[in-house]
Chimera marker file (.cmm) of the C-alpha trace (Angstrom):
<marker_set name="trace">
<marker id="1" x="-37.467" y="103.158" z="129.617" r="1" g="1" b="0" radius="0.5"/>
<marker id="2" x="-35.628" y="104.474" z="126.468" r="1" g="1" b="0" radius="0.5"/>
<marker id="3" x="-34.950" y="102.473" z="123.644" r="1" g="1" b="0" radius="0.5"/>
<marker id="4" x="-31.546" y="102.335" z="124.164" r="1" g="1" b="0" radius="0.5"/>
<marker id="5" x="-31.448" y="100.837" z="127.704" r="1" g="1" b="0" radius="0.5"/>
<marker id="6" x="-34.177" y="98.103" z="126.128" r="1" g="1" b="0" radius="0.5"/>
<marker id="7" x="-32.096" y="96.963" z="123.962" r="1" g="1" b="0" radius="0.5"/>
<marker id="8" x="-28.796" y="96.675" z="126.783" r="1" g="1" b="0" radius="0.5"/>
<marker id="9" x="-30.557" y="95.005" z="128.681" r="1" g="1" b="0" radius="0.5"/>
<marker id="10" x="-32.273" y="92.729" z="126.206" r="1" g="1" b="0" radius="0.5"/>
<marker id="11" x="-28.651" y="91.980" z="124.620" r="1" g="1" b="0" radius="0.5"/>
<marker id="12" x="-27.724" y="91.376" z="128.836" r="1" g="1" b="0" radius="0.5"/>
<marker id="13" x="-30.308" y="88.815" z="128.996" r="1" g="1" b="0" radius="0.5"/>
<marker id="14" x="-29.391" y="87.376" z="125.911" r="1" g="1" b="0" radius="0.5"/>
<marker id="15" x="-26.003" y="86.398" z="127.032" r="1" g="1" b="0" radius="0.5"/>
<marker id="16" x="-26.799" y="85.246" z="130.455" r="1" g="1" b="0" radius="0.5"/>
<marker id="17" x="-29.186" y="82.911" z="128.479" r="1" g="1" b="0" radius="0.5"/>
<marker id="18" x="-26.376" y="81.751" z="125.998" r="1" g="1" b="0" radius="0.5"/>
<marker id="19" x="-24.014" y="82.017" z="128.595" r="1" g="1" b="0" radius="0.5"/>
<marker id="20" x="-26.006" y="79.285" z="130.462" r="1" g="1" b="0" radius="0.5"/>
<marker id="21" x="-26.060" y="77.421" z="127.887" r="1" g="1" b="0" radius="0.5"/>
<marker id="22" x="-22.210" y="76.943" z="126.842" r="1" g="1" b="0" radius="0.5"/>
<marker id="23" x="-22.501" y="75.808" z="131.033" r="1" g="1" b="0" radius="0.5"/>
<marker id="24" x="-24.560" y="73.264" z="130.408" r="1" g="1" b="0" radius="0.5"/>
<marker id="25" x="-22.614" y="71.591" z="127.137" r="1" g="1" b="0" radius="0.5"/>
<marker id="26" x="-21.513" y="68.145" z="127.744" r="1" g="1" b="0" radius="0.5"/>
<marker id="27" x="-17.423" y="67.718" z="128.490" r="1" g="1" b="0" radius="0.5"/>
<marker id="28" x="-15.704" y="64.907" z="130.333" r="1" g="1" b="0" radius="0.5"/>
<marker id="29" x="-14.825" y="66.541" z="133.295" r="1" g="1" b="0" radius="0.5"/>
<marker id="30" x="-18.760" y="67.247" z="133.467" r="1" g="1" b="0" radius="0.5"/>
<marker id="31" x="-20.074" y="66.095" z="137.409" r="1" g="1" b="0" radius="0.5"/>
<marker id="32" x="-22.641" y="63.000" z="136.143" r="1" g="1" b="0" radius="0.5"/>
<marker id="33" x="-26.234" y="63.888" z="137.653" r="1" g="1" b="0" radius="0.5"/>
<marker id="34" x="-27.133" y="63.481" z="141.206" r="1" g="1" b="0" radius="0.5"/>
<marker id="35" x="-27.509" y="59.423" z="141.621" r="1" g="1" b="0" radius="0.5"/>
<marker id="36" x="-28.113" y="58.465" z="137.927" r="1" g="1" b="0" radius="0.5"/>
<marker id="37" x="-25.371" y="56.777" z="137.375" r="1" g="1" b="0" radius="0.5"/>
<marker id="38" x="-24.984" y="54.853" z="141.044" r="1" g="1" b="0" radius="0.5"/>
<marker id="39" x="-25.166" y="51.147" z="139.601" r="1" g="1" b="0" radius="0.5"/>
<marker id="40" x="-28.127" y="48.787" z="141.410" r="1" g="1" b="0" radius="0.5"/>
<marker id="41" x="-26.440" y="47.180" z="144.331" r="1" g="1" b="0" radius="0.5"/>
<marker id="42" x="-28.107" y="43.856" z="146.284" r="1" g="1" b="0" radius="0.5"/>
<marker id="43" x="-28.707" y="42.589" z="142.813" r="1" g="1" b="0" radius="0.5"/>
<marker id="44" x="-30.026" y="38.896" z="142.642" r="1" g="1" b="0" radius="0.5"/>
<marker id="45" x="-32.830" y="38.202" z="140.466" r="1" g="1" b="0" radius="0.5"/>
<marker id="46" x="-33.583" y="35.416" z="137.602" r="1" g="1" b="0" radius="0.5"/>
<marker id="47" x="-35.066" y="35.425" z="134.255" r="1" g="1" b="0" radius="0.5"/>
<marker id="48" x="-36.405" y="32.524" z="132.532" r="1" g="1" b="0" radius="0.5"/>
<marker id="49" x="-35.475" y="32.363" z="129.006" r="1" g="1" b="0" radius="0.5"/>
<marker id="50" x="-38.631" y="30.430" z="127.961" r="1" g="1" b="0" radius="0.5"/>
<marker id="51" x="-40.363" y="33.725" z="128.564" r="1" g="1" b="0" radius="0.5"/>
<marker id="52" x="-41.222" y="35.519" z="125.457" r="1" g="1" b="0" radius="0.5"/>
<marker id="53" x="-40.073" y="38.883" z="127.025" r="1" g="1" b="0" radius="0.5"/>
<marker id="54" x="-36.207" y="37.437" z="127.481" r="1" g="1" b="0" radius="0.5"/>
<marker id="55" x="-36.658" y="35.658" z="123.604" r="1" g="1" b="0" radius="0.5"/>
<marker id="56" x="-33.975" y="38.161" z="122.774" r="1" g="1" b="0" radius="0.5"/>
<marker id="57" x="-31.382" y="36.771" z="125.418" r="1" g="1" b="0" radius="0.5"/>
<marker id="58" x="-31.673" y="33.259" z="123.237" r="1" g="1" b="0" radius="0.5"/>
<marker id="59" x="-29.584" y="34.792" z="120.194" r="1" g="1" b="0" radius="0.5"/>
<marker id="60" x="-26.053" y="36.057" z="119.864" r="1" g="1" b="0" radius="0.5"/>
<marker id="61" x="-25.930" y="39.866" z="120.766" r="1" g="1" b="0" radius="0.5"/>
<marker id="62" x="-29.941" y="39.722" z="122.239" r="1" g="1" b="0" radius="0.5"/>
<marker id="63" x="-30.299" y="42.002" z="125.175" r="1" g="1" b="0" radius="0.5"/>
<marker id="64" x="-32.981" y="42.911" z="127.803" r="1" g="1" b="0" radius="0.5"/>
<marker id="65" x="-33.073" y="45.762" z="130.572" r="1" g="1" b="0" radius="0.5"/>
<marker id="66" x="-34.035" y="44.266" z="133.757" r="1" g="1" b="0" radius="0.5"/>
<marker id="67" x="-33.787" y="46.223" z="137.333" r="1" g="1" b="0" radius="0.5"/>
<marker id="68" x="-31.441" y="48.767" z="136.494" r="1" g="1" b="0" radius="0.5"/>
<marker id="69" x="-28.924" y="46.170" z="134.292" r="1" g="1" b="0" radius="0.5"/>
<marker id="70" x="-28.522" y="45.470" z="130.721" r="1" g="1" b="0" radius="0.5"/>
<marker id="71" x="-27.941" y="41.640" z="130.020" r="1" g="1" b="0" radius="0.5"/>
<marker id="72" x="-26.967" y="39.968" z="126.859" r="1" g="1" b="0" radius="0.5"/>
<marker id="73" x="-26.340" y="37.133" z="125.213" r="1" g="1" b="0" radius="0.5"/>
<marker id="74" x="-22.742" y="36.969" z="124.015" r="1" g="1" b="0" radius="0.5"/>
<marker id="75" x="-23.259" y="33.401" z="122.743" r="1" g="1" b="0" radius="0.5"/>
<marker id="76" x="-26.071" y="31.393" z="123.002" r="1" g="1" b="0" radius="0.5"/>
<marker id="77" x="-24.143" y="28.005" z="121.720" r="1" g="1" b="0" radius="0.5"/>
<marker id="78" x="-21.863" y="28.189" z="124.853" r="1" g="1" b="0" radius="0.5"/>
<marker id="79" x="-24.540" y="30.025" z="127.082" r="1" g="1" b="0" radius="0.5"/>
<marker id="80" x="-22.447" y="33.199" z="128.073" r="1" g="1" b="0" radius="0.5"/>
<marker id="81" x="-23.924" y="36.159" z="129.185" r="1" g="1" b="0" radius="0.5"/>
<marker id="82" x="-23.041" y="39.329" z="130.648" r="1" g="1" b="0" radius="0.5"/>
<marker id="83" x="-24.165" y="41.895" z="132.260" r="1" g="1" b="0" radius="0.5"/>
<marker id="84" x="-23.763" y="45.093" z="133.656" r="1" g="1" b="0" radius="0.5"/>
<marker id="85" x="-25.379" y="48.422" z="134.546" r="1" g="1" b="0" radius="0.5"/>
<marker id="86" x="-27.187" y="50.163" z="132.075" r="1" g="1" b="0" radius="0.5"/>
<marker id="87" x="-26.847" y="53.711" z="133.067" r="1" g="1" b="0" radius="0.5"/>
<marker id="88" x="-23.417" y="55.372" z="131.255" r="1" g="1" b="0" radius="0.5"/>
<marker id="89" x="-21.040" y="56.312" z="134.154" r="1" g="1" b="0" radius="0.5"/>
<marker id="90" x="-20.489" y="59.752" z="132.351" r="1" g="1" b="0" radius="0.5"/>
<marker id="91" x="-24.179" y="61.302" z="132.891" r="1" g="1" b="0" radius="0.5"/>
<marker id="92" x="-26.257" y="58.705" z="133.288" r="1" g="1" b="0" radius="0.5"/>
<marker id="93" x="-27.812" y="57.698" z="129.703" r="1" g="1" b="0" radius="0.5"/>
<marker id="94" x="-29.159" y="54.059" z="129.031" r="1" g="1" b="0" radius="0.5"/>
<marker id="95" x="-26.671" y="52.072" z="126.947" r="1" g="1" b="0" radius="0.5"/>
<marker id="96" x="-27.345" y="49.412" z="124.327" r="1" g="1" b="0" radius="0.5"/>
<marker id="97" x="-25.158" y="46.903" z="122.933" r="1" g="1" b="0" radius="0.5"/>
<marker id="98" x="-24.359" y="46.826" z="119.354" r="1" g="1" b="0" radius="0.5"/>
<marker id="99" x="-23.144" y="42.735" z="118.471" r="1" g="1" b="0" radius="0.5"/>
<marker id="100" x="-21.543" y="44.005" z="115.352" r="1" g="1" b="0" radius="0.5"/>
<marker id="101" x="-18.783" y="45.306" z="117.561" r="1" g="1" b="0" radius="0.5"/>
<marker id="102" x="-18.910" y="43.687" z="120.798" r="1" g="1" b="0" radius="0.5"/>
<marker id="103" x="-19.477" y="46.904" z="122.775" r="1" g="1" b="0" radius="0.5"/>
<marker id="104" x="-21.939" y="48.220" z="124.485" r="1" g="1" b="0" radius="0.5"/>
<marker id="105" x="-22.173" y="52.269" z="123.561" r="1" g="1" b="0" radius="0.5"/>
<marker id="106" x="-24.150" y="55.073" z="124.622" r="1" g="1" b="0" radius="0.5"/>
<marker id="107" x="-25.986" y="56.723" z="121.768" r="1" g="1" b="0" radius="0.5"/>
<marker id="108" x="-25.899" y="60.266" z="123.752" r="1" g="1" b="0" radius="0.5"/>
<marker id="109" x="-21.959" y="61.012" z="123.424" r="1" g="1" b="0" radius="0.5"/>
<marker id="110" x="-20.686" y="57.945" z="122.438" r="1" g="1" b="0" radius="0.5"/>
<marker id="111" x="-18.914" y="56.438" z="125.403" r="1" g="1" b="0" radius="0.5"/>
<marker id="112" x="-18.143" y="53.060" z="124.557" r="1" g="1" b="0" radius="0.5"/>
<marker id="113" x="-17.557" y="49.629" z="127.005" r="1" g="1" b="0" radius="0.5"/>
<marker id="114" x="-16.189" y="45.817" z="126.156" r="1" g="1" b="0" radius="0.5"/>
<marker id="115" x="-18.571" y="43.314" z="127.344" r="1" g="1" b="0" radius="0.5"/>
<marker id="116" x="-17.070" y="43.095" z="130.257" r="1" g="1" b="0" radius="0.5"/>
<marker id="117" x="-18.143" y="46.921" z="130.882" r="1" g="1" b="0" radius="0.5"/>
<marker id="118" x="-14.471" y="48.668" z="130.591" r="1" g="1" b="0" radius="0.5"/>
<marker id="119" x="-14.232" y="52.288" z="129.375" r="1" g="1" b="0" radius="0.5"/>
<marker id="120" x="-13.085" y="51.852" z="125.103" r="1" g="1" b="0" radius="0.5"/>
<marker id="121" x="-14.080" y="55.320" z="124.328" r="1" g="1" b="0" radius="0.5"/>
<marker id="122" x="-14.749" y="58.286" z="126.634" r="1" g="1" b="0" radius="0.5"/>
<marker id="123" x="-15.931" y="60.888" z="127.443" r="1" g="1" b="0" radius="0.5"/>
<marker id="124" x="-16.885" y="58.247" z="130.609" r="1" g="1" b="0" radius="0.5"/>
<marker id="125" x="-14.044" y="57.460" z="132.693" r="1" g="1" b="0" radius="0.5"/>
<marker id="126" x="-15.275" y="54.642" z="134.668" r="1" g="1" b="0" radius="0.5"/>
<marker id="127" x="-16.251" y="51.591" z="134.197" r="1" g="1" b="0" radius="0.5"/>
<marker id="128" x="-19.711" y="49.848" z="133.987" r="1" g="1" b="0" radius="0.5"/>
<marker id="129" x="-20.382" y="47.488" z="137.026" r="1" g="1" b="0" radius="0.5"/>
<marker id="130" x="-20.588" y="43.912" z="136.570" r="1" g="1" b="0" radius="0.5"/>
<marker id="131" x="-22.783" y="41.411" z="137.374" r="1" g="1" b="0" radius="0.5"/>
<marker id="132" x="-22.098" y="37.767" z="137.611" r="1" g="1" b="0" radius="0.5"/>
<marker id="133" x="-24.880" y="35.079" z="135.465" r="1" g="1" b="0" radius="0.5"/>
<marker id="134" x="-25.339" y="31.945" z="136.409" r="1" g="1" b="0" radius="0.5"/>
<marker id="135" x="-27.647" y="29.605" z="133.923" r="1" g="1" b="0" radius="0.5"/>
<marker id="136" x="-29.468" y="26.573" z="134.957" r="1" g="1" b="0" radius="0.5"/>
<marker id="137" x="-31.643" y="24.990" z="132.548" r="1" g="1" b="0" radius="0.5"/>
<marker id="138" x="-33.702" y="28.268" z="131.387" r="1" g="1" b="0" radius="0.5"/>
<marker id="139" x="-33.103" y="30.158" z="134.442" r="1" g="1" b="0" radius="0.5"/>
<marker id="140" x="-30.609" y="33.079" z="133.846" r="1" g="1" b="0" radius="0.5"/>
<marker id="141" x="-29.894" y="34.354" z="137.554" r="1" g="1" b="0" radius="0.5"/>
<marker id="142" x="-27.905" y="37.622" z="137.586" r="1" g="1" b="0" radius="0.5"/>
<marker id="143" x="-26.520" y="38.668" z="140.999" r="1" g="1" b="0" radius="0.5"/>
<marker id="144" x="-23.596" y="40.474" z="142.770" r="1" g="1" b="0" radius="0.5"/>
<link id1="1" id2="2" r="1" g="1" b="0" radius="0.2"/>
<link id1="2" id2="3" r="1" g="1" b="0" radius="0.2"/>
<link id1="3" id2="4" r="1" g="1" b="0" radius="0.2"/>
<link id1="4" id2="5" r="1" g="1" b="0" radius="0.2"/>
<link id1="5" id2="6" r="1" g="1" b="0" radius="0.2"/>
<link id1="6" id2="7" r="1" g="1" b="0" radius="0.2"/>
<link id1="7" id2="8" r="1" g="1" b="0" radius="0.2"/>
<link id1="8" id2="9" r="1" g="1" b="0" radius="0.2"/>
<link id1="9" id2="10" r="1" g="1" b="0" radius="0.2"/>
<link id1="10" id2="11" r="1" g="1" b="0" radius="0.2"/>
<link id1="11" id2="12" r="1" g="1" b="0" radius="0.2"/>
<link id1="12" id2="13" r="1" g="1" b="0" radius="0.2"/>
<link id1="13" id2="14" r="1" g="1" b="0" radius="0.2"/>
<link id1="14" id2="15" r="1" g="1" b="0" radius="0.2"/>
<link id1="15" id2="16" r="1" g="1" b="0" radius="0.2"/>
<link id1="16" id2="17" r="1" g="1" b="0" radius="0.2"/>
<link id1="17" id2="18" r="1" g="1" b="0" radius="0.2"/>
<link id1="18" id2="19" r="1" g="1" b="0" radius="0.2"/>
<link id1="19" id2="20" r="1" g="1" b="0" radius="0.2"/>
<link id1="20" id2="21" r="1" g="1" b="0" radius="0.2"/>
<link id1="21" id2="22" r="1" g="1" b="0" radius="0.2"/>
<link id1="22" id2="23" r="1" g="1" b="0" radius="0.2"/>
<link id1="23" id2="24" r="1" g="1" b="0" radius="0.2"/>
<link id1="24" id2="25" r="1" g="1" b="0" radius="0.2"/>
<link id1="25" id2="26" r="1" g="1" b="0" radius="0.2"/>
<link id1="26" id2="27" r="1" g="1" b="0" radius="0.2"/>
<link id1="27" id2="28" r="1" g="1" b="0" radius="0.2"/>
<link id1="28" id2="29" r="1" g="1" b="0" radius="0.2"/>
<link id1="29" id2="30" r="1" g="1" b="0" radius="0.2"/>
<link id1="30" id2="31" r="1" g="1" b="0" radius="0.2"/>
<link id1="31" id2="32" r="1" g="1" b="0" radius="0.2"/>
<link id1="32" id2="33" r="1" g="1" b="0" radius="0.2"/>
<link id1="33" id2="34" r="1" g="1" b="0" radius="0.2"/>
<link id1="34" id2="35" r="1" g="1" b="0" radius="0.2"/>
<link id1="35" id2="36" r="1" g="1" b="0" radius="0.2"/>
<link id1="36" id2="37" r="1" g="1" b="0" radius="0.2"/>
<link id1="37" id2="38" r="1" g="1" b="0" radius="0.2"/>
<link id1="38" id2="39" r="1" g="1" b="0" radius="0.2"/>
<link id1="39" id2="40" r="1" g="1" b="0" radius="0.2"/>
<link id1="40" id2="41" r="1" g="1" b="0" radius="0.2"/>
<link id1="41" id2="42" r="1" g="1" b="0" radius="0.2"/>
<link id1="42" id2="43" r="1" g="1" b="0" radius="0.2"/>
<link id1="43" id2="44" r="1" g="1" b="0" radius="0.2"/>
<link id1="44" id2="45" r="1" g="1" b="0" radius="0.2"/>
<link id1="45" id2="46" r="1" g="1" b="0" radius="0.2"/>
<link id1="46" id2="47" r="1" g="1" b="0" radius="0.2"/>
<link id1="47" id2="48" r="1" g="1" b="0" radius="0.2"/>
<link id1="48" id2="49" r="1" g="1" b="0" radius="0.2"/>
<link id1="49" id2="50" r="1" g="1" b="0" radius="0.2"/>
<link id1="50" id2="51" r="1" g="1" b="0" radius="0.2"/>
<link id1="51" id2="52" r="1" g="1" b="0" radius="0.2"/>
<link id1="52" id2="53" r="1" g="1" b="0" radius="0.2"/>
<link id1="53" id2="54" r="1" g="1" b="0" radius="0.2"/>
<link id1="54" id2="55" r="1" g="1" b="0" radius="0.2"/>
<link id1="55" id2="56" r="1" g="1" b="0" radius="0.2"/>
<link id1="56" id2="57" r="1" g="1" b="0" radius="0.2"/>
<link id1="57" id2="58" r="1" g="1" b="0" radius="0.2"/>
<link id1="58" id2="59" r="1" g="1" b="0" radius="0.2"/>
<link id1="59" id2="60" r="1" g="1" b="0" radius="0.2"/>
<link id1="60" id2="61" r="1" g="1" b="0" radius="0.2"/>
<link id1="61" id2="62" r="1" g="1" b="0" radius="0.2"/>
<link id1="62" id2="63" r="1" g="1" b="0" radius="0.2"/>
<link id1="63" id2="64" r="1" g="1" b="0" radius="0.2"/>
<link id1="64" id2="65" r="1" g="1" b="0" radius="0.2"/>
<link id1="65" id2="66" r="1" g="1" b="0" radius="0.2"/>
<link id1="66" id2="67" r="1" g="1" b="0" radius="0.2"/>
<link id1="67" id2="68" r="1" g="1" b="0" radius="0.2"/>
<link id1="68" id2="69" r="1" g="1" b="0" radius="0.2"/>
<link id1="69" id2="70" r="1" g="1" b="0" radius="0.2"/>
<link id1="70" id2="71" r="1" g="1" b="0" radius="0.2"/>
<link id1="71" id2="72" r="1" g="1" b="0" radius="0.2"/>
<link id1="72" id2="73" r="1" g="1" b="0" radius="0.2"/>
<link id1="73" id2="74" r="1" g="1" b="0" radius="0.2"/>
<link id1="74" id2="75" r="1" g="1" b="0" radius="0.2"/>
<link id1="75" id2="76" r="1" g="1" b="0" radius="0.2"/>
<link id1="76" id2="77" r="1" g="1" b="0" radius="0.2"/>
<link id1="77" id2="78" r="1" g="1" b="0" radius="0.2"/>
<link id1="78" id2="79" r="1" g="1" b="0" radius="0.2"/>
<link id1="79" id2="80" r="1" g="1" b="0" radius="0.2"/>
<link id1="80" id2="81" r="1" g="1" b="0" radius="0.2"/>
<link id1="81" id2="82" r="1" g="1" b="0" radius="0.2"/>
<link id1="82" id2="83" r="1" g="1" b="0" radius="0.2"/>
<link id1="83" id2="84" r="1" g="1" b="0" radius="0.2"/>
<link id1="84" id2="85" r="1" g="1" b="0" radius="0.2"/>
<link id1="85" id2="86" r="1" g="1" b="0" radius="0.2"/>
<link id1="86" id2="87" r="1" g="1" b="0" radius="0.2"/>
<link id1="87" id2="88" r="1" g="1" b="0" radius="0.2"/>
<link id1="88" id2="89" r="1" g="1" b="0" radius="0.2"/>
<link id1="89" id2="90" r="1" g="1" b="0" radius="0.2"/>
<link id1="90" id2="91" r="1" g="1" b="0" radius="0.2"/>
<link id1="91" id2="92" r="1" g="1" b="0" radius="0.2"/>
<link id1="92" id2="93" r="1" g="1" b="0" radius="0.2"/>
<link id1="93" id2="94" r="1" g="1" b="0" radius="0.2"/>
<link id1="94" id2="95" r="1" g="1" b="0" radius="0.2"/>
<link id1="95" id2="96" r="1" g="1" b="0" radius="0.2"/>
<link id1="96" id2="97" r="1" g="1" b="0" radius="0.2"/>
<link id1="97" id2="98" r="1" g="1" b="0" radius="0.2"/>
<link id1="98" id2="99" r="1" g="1" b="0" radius="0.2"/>
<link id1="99" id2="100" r="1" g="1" b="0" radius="0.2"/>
<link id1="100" id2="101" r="1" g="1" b="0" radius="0.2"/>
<link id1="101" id2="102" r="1" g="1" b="0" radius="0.2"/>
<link id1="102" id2="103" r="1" g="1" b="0" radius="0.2"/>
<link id1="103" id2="104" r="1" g="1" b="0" radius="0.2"/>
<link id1="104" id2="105" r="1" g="1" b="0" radius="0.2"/>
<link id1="105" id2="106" r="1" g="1" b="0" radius="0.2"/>
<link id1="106" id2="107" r="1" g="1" b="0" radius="0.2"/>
<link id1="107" id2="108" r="1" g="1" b="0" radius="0.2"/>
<link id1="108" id2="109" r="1" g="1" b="0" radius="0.2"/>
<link id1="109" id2="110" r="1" g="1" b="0" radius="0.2"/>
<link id1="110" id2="111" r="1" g="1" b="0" radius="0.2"/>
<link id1="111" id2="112" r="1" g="1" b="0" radius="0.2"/>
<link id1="112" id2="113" r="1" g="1" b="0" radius="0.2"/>
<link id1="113" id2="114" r="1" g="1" b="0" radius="0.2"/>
<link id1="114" id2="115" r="1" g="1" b="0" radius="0.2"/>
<link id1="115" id2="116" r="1" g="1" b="0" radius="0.2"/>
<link id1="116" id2="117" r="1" g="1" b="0" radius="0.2"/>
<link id1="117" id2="118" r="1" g="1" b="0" radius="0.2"/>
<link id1="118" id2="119" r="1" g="1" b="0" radius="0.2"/>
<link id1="119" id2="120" r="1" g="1" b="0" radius="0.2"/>
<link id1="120" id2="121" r="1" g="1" b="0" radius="0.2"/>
<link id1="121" id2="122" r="1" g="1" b="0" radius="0.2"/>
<link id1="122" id2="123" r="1" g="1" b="0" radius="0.2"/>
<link id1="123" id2="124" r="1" g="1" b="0" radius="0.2"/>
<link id1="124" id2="125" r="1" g="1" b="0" radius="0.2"/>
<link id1="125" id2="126" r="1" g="1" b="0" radius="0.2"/>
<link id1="126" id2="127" r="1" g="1" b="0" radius="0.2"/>
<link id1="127" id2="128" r="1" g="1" b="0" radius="0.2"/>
<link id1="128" id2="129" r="1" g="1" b="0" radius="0.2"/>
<link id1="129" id2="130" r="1" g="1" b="0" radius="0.2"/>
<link id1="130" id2="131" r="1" g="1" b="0" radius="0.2"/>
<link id1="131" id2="132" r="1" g="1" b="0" radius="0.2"/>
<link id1="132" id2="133" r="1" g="1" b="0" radius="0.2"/>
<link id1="133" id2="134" r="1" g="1" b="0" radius="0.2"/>
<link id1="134" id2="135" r="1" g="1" b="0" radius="0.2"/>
<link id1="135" id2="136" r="1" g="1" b="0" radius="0.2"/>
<link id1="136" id2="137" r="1" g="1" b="0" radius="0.2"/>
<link id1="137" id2="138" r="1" g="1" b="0" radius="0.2"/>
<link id1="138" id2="139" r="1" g="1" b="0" radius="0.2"/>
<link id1="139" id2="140" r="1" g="1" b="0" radius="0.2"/>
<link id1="140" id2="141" r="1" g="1" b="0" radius="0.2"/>
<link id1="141" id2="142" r="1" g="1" b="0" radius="0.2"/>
<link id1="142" id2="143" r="1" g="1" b="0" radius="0.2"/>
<link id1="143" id2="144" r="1" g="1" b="0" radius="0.2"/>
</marker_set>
């Protein structure tokens, strides 16, 4: 092989590879990845909030990942949580909530959700699924 047709066929390669690369960029009309962002369905479990691995859900903007769901305290004086799937709805990234704002927000392009798990901010579309809470004593049950 000449040194010419190296160095086509090296700059051919090259540009597949960056070519593959612009294909893989993140953009809102981007298909989300195979079944990572399907939220948990049949969901009925409980937490008890004397448990030192829920303390967070016993302050004002404290949140835990349990089974596929993000729940948080939105006030602890008047004992309302909410919760809703933690994977984004635009590729499938775990969310976190930020109390400062009252939004949940995923750090890997910055979709952003109310509490209630409506689209604020895109690039996601659609909506987080909610889950209803029911409290009883320090039992936090969170079901469909």
């Amino acid at each position: 092989m000449e040194r010419n047709e190296f160095l086509k066929l090296l700059g051919t390669a090259g540009l597949a590879v960056c070519a593959g690369c612009a294909l893989e960029s993140c953009s809102s009309s981007d298909p989300a990845p195979s079944g990572s962002t399907k939220p948990p369905t049949g969901v009925d479990f409980t937490l008890d909030l004397s448990s030192p691995s829920n303390a967070a859900l016993l302050t004002d903007g404290g949140f835990v990942y349990s089974n596929g769901i993000i729940i948080v305290c939105l006030n602890s004086v008047t004992s309302t949580y909410t919760a809703v799937s933690q994977a984004c709805t635009h590729q499938g990234n775990t969310i976190a909530y930020q109390a400062a704002q009252s939004k949940f927000v995923c750090p890997a392009h910055g979709s952003q959700f109310s509490p209630a798990g409506v689209v604020l901010q895109g690039p996601a579309t659609t909506s987080l699924k909610a889950y209803n809470t029911s409290l009883t004593g320090t039992m936090l049950r969170v079901f469909s």
